[in-house]
N, CA, C and O atoms as CSV, one atom per row, in Angstrom:
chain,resi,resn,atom,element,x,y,z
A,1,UNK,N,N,0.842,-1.172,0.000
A,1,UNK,CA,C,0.000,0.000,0.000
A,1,UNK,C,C,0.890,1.240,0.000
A,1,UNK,O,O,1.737,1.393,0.881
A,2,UNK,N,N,0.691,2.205,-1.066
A,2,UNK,CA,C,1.615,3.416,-1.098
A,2,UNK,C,C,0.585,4.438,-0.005
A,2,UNK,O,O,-0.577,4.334,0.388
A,3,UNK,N,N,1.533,5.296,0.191
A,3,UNK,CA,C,1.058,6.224,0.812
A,3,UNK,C,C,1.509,7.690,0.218
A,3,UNK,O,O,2.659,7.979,-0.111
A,4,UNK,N,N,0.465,8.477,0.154
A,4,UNK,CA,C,0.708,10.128,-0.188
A,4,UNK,C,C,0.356,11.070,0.544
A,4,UNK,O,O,-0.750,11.161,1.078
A,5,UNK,N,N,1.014,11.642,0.612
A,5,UNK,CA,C,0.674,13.204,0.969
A,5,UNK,C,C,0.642,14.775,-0.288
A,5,UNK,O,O,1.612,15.216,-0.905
A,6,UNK,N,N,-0.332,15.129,-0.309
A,6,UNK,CA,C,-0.664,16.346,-1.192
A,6,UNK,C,C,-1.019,17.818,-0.539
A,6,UNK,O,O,-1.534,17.625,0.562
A,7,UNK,N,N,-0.944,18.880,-0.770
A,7,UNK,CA,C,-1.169,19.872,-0.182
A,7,UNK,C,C,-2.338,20.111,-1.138
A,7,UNK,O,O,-2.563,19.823,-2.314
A,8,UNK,N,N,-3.090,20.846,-0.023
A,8,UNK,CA,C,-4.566,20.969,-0.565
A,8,UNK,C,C,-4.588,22.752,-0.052
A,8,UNK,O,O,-3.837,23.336,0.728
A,9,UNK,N,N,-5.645,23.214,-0.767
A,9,UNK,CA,C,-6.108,24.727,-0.639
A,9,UNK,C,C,-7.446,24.945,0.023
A,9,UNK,O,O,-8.460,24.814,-0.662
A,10,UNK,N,N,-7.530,25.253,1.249
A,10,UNK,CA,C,-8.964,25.483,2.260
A,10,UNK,C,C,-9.152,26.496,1.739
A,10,UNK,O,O,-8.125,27.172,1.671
A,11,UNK,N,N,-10.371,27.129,1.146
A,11,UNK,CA,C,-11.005,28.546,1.462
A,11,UNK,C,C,-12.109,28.706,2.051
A,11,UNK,O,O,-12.903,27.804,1.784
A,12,UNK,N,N,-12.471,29.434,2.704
A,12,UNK,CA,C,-13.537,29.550,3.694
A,12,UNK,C,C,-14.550,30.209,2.258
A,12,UNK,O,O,-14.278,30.691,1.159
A,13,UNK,N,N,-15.624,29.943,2.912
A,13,UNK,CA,C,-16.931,30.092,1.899
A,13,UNK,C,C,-18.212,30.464,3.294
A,13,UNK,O,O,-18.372,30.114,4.463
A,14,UNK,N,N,-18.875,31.320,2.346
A,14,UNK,CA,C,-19.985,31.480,3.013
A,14,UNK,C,C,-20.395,30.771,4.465
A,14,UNK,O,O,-20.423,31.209,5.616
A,15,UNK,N,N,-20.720,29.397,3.844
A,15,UNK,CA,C,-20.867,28.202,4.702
A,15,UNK,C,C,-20.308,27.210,4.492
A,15,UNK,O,O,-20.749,26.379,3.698
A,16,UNK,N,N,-18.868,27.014,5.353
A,16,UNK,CA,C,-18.240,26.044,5.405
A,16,UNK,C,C,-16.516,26.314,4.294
A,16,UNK,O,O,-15.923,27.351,3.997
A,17,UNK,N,N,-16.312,25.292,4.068
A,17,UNK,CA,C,-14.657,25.769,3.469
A,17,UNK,C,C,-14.987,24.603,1.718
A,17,UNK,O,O,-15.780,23.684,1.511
A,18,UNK,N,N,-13.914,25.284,0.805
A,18,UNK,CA,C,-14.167,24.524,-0.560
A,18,UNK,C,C,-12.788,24.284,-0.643
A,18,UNK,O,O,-11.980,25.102,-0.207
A,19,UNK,N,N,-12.372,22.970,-1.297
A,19,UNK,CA,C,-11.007,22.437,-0.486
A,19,UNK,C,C,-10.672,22.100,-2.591
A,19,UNK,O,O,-11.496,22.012,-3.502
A,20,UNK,N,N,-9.213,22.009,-2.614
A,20,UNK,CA,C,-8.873,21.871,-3.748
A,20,UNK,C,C,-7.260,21.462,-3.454
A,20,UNK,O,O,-6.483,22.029,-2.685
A,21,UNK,N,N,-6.953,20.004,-4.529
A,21,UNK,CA,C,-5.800,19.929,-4.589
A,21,UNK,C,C,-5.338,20.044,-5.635
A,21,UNK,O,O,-5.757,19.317,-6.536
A,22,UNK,N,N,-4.037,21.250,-5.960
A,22,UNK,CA,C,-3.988,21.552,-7.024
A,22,UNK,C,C,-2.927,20.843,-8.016
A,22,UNK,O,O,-2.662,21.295,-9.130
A,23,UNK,N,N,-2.390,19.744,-7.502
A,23,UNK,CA,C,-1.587,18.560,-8.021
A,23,UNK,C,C,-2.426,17.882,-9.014
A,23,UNK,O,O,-2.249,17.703,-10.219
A,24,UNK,N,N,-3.563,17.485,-8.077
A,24,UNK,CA,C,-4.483,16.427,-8.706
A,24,UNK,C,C,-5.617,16.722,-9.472
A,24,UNK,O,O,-6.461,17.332,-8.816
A,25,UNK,N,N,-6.077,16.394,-11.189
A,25,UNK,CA,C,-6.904,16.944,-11.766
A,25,UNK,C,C,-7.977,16.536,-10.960
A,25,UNK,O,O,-7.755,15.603,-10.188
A,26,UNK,N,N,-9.160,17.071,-10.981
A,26,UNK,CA,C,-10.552,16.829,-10.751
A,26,UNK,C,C,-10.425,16.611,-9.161
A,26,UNK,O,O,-11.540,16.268,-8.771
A,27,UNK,N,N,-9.661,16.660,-8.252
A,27,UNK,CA,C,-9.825,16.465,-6.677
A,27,UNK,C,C,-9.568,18.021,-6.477
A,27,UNK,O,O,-8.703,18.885,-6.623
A,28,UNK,N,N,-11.521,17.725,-5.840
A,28,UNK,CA,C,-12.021,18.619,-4.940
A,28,UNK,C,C,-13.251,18.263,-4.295
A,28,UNK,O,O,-13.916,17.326,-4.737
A,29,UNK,N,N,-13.564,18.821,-3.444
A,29,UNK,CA,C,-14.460,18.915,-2.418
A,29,UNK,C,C,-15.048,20.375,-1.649
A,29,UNK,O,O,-14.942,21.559,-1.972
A,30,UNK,N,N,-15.677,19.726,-0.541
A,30,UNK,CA,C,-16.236,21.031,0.482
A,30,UNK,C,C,-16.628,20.123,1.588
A,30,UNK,O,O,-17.027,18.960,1.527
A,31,UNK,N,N,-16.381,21.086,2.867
A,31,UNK,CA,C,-16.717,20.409,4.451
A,31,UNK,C,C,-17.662,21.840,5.121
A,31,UNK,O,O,-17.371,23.037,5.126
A,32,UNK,N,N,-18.564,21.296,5.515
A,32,UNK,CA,C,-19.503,22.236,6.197
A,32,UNK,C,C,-18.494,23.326,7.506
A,32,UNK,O,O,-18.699,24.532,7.643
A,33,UNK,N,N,-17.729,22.742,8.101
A,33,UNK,CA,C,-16.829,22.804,9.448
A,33,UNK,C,C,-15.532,22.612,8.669
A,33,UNK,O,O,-15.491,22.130,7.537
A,34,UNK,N,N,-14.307,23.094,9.479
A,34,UNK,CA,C,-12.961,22.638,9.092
A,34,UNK,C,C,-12.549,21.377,9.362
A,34,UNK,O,O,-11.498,21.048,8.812
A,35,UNK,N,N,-13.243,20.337,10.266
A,35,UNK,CA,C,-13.036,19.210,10.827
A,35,UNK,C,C,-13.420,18.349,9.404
A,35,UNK,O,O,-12.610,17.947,8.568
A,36,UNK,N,N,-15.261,18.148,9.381
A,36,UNK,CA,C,-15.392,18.091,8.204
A,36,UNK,C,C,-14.650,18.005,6.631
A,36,UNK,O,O,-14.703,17.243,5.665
A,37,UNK,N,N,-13.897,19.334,7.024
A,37,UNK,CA,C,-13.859,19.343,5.055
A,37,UNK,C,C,-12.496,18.686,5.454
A,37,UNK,O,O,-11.837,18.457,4.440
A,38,UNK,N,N,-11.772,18.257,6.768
A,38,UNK,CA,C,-10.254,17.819,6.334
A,38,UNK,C,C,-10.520,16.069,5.872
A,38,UNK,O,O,-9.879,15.454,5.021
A,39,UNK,N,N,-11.918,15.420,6.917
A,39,UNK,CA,C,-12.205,13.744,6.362
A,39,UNK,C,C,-12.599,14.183,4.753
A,39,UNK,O,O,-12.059,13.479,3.899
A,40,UNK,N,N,-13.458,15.239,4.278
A,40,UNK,CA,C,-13.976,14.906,2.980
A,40,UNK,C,C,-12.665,15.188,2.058
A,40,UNK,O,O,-12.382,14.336,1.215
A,41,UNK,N,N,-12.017,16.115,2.158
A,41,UNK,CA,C,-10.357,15.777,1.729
A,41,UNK,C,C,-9.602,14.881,1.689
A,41,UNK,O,O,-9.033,14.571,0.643
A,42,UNK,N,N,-9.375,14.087,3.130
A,42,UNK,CA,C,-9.173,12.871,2.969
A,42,UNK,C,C,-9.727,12.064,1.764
A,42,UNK,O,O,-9.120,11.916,0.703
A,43,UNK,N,N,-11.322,11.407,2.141
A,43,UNK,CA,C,-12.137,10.851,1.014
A,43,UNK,C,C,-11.455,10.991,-0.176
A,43,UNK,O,O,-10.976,10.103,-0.882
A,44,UNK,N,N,-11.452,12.662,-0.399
A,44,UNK,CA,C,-11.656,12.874,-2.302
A,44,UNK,C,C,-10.135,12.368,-2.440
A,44,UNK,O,O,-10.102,11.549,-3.358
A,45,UNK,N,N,-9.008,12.532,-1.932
A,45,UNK,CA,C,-7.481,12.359,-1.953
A,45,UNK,C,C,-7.546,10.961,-2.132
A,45,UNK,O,O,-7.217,10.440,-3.198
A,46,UNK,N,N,-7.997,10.240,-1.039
A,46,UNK,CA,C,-7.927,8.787,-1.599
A,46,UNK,C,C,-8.533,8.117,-2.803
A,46,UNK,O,O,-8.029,7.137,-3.352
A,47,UNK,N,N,-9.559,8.663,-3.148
A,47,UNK,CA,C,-10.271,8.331,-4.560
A,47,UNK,C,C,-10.279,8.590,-5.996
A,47,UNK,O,O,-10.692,8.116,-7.054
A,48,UNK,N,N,-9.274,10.088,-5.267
A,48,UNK,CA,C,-8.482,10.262,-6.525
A,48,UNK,C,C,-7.536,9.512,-7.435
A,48,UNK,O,O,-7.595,9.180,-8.619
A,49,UNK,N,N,-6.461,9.330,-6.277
A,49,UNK,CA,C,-5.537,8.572,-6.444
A,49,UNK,C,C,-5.490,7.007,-6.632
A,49,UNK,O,O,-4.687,6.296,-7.237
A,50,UNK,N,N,-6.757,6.680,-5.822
A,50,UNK,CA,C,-7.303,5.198,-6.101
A,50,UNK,C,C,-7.281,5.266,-7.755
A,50,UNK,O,O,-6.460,4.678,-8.458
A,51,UNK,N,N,-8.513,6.228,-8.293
A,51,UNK,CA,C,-8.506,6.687,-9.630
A,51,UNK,C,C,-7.009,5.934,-10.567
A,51,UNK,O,O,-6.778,4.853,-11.108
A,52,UNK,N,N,-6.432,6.931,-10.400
A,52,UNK,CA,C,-5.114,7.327,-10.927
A,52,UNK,C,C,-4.475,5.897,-11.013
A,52,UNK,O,O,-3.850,5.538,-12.010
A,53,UNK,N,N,-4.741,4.796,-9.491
A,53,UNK,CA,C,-4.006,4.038,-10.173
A,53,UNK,C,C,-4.680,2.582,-10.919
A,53,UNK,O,O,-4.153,1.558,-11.356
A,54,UNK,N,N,-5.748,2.937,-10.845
A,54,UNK,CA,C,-6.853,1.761,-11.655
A,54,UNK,C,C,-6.504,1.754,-12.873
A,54,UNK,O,O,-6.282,0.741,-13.536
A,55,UNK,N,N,-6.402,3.358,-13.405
A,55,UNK,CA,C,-6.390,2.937,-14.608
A,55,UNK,C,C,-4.932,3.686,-15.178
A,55,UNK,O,O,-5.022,4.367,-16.200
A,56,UNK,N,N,-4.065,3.595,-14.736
A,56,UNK,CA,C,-2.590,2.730,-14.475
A,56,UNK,C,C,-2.057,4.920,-15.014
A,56,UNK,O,O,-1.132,4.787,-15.815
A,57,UNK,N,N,-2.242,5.968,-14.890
A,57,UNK,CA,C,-2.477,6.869,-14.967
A,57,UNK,C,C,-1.530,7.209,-14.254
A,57,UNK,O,O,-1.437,6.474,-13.271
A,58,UNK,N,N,-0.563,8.219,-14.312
A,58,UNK,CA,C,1.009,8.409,-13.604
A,58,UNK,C,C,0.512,9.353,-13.091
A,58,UNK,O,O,-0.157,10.273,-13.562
A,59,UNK,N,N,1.080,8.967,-11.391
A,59,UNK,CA,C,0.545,9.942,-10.614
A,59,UNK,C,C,1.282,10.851,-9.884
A,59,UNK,O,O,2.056,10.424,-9.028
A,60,UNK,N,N,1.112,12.608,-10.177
A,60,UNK,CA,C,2.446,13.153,-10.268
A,60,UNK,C,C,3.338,13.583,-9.028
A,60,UNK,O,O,2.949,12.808,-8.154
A,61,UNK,N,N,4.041,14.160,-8.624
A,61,UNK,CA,C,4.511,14.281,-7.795
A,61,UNK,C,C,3.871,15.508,-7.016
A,61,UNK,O,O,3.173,16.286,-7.667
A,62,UNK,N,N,4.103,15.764,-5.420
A,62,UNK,CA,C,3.821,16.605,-5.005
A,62,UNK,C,C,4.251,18.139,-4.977
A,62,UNK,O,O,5.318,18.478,-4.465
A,63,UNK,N,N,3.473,18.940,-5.486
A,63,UNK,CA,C,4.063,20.232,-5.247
A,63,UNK,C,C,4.848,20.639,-3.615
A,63,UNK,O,O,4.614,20.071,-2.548
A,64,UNK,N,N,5.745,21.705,-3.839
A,64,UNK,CA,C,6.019,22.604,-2.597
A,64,UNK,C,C,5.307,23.073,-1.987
A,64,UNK,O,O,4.655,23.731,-2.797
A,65,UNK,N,N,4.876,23.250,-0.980
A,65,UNK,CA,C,3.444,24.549,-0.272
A,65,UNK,C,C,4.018,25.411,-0.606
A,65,UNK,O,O,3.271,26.136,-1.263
A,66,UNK,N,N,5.310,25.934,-0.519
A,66,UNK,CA,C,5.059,27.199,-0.889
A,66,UNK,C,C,5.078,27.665,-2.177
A,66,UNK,O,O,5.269,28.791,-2.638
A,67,UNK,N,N,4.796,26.364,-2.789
A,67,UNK,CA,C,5.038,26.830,-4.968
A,67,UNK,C,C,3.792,27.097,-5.218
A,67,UNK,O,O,3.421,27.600,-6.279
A,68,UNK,N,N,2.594,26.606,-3.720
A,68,UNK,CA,C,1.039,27.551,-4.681
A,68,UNK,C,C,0.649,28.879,-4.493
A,68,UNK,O,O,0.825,29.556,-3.480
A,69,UNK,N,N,0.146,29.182,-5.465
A,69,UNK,CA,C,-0.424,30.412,-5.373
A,69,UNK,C,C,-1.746,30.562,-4.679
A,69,UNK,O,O,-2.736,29.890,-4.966
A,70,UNK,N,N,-1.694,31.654,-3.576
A,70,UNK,CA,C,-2.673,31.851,-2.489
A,70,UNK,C,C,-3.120,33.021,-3.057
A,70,UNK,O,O,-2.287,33.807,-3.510
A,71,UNK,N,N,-4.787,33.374,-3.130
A,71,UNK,CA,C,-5.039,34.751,-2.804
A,71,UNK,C,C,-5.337,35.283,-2.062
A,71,UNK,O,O,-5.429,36.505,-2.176
């Protein structure tokens, strides 16, 4: 079993936070609470990557935190 770590982008929203990893195409989510959106992060991170390796899809390396761009 591999294991990853990805840096993900919290932004607070109206209600609740909208979570984005910007490594990984199509992984994203939202958590009502910050507790919340870190399991549904979890979730989408693992299913991504589950994704990625089903269908044998090279899965890329992790960015720097500090190589994303914040606004």
């Amino acid at each position: 079993m591999s294991k990853y770590a990805y840096p993900a982008v919290f932004t607070p929203e109206q209600k609740g936070y909208s979570i984005v990893f910007p490594d990984l195409e199509s992984c994203y989510t939202c958590g009502d609470t910050l507790e919340d959106g870190l399991e549904m992060a979890r979730d989408a991170l693992a299913l991504v990557l589950y994704g990625y390796e089903k269908e044998g899809k090279l899965i890329p390396k992790p960015s720097e935190r500090t190589s994303i761009p914040l606004n």
